[in-house]
C-alpha positions, 0 to 999 in steps of 0.5 A, spaced: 500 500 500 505 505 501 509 503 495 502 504 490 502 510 494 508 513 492 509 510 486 503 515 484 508 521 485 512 519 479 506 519 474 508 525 471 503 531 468 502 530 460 506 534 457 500 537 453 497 539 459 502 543 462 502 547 456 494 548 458 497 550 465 502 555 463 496 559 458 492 559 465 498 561 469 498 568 463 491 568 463 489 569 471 495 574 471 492 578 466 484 576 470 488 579 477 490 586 473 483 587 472 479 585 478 480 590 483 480 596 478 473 594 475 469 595 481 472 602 481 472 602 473 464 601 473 463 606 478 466 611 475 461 612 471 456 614 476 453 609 477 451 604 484 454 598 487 448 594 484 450 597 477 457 595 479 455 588 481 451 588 474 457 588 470 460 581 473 452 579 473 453 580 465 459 577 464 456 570 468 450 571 464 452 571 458 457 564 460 451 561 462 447 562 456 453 560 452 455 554 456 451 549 452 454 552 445 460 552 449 459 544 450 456 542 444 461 546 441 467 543 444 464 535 443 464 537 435 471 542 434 475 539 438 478 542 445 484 546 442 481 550 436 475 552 441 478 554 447 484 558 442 477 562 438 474 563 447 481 566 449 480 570 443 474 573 444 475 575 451 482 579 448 478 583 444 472 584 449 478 587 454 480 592 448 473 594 448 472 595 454 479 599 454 475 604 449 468 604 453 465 612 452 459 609 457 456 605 463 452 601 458 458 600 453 461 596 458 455 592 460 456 590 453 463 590 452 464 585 458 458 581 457 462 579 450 468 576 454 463 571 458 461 569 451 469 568 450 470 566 457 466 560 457 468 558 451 476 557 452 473 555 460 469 548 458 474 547 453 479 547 458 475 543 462 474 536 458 481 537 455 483 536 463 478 530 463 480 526 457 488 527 458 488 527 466 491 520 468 486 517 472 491 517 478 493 524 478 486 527 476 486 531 483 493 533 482 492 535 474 486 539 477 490 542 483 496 544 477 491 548 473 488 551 479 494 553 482 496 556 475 491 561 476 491 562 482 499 564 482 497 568 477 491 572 481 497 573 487 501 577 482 495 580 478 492 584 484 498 587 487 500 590 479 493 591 477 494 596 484 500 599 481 497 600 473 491 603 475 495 609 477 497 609 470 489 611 468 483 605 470 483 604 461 491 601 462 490 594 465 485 592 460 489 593 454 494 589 458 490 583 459 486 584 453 495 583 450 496 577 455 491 573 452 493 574 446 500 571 447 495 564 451 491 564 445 499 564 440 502 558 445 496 554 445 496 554 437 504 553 436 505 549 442 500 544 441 500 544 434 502 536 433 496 534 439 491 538 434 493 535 428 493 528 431 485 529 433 484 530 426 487 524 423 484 520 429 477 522 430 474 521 437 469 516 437 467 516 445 460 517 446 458 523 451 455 522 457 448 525 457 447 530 462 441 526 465 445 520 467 451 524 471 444 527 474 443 521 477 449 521 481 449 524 488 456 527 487 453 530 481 448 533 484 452 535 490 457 538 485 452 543 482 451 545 489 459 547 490 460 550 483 454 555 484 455 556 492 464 557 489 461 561 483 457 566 488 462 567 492 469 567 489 467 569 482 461 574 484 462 577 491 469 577 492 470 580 485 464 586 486 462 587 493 468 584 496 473 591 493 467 595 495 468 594 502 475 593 502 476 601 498 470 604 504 471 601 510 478 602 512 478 609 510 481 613 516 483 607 520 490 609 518 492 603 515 498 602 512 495 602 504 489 606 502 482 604 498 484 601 492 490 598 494 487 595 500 482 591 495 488 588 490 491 586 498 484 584 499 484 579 492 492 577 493 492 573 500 485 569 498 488 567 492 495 565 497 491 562 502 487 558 495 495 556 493 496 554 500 490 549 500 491 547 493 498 545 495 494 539 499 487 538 497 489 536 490 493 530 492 489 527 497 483 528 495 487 523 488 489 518 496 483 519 501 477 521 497 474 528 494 469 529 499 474 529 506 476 535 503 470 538 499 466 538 505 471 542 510 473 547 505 466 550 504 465 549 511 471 553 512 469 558 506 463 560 508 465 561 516 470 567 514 466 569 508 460 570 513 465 573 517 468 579 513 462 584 514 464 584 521 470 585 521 474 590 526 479 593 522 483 592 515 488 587 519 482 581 520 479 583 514 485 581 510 486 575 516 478 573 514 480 574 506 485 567 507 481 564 510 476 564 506 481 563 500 483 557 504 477 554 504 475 554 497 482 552 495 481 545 500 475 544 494 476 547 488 480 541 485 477 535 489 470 537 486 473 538 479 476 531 479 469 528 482 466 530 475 471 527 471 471 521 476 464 520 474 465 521 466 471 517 465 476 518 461 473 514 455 466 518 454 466 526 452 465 530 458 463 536 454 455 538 456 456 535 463 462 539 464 458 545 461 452 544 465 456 544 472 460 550 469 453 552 468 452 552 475 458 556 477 456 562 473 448 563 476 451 564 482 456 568 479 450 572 477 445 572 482 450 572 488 452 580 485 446 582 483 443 580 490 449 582 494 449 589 491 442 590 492 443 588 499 449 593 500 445 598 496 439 597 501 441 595 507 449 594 510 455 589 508 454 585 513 448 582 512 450 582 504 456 577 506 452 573 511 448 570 506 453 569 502 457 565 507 450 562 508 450 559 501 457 556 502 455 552 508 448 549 504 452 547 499 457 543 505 450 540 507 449 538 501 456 534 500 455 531 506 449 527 503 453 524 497 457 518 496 465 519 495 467 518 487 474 516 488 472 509 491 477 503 492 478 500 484 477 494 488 473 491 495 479 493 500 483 496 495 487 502 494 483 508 491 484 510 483 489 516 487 493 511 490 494 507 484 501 506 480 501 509 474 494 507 469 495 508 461 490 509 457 491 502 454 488 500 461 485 506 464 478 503 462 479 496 465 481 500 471 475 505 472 471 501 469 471 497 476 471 504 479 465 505 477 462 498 479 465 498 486 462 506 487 
């Protein structure tokens, strides 16, 4: 048992898929810039906190309505050419937003960028699903998240820097970043492309409907929806709102602006603190041991962070937080591919949790903003903390995914190394056992 387990740990990341994750690494530096200046960049135009909110909600609504394109898209064309055209997309959508003359162009313009952004996001998904050694999926996952949020580390605190230069700059930055991904991805991944072609993919796709059958996938949904509420709607709208008002006067050592790119900077060091762990052991001691934690822990802090005292609990709460989503973000994307497999298309059931993750991403702001706007922020991330504990809840009731291959064996995570030649055998008894 203890050398299966550490045979694991020789079983290297797909050369393709390290090219994905050095793509995401430049993409999440390009997202960190933009993020604590588009709040103040929104209400620059005069408007509120719910028409700031309505900004991010528009970028969410417009990845929800494509998700299923976005799915069917990627079954159809293939992962690489979708997720190069996604990027693109979103790359002009930065320089528009660059040039935008009014609130309403901007509504627009960053609502075109979700169309991109969900795009290149399902087709990265499914790419990771397929090229993911079954023994590794945790470690894949937590390696693509990491990326990110390395990037989002980095990407706040120059974003602070740049907005000196105007609040248009950081923009056109990102808007360049993306541009050089989308160039890596088509150069470097050039033979994988021309190998899909000459070897059509045959796989059946797994109907939505079944993986619904699966409590984990229902639980899953749940997750991604509370994550995408939290992380991607609050913490990118209300969360740099608060940071730049409620400080103000305390004498703290940064001042609005530059509080909210601290803000944002530890919650993605307290997710790369986390991912560092969750990702491989979920692969040996299963998803739910983490998952379930880390909404848990996600939600206390976040309910937490309206009630904060002075900067300094504010920033210690951000951590927190951030190590809480950090313990579940891998584990509940390796669930996904746990259920589909590497010999089935994951596209629409991928689309469909990516789905999820952006109706809260929508709805979360909008509600939040309009909390603030009505009432104070306390009650606005009170909720939202409260959302993350109910989506704990509904882990506690699912089964476990990565179950032992056989009755008293190891977990797919703890196996040696699985090619594709024998992958299917191998989850084949994965499922029968789970």
């Amino acid at each position: 048992m203890r050398r299966s387990a550490e045979t694991t740990h020789r079983v290297t990341i797909p050369r393709e898929i390290k090219v994905l994750i050095g793509c995401a690494f430049i993409i999440a530096i390009g997202f960190g810039i933009i993020a604590p200046v588009l709040p103040q960049y929104a209400q620059s135009f005069g408007v509120g906190a719910f028409a700031v909110s309505a900004v991010v909600s528009a970028f969410g609504l417009t990845r929800l309505v494509f998700a299923p394109v976005s799915g069917r898209a990627t079954s159809r064309f293939g992962e690489t050419p979708v997720y190069m055209i996604g990027v693109t997309i979103v790359a002009i959508s930065m320089f528009l937003i660059a040039s935008a003359q009014t609130y309403w162009q901007l509504l627009v313009f960053r609502g075109l960028g979700g169309l991109g952004s969900t795009l290149f996001t399902v087709s990265a998904m499914s790419f990771l699903a397929r090229k993911s050694p079954p023994s590794i999926r945790g470690r894949v996952s937590g390696a693509y998240a990491s990326a990110f949020l390395i990037g989002n580390i980095a990407g706040p605190v120059v974003g602070g820097l740049l907005a000196t230069w105007g609040p248009r700059v950081p923009f056109i930055i990102y808007g360049t970043a993306l541009l050089i991904a989308a160039g890596l991805v088509f150069v470097l991944l050039r033979e994988s492309r021309l190998a899909d072609r000459r070897t059509p993919d045959t796989r059946t796709a797994m109907p939505v409907a079944e993986a619904w059958g699966h409590g984990a996938y229902r639980a899953s949904l749940g997750s991604f929806l509370a994550n995408g509420w939290a992380t991607f709607g609050v913490r990118n709208s209300i969360t740099p709102l608060f940071a730049a008002s409620a400080f103000v006067g305390s004498g703290f050592i940064l001042n609005g602006p530059q509080t909210a790119a601290a803000a944002l900077a530890v919650f993605a060091a307290g997710n790369i603190v986390a991912i560092t762990f969750s990702s491989r052991l979920s692969d040996r001691y299963g998803r739910r041991p983490l998952i379930i934690p880390g909404l848990m822990i996600a939600g206390v802090a976040t309910a937490a962070i309206g009630f904060s005292p002075d900067a300094w609990w504010f920033l210690a709460l951000c951590i927190a937080a951030g190590m809480g989503t950090g313990m579940l973000n891998a584990p509940q994307q390796a669930a996904i591919a746990d259920l589909v497999g590497q010999n089935r298309k994951a596209g629409s059931v991928m689309s469909t949790a990516q789905m999820s993750s952006d109706l809260g991403a929508i709805v979360g702001p909008l509600l939040v903003g309009f909390l603030v706007d009505v009432a104070n922020y306390e009650l606005a991330f009170a909720i939202t903390g409260a959302v993350l504990v109910m989506a704990g809840i509904g882990w506690l009731l699912a089964p476990e995914t990565n179950n032992p291959v056989v009755p008293g064996g190891p977990r797919t995570g703890a196996l040696p190394k699985i090619t594709p030649a024998d992958s299917g055998s191998a989850e084949q008894s994965h499922r029968d056992v789970g």
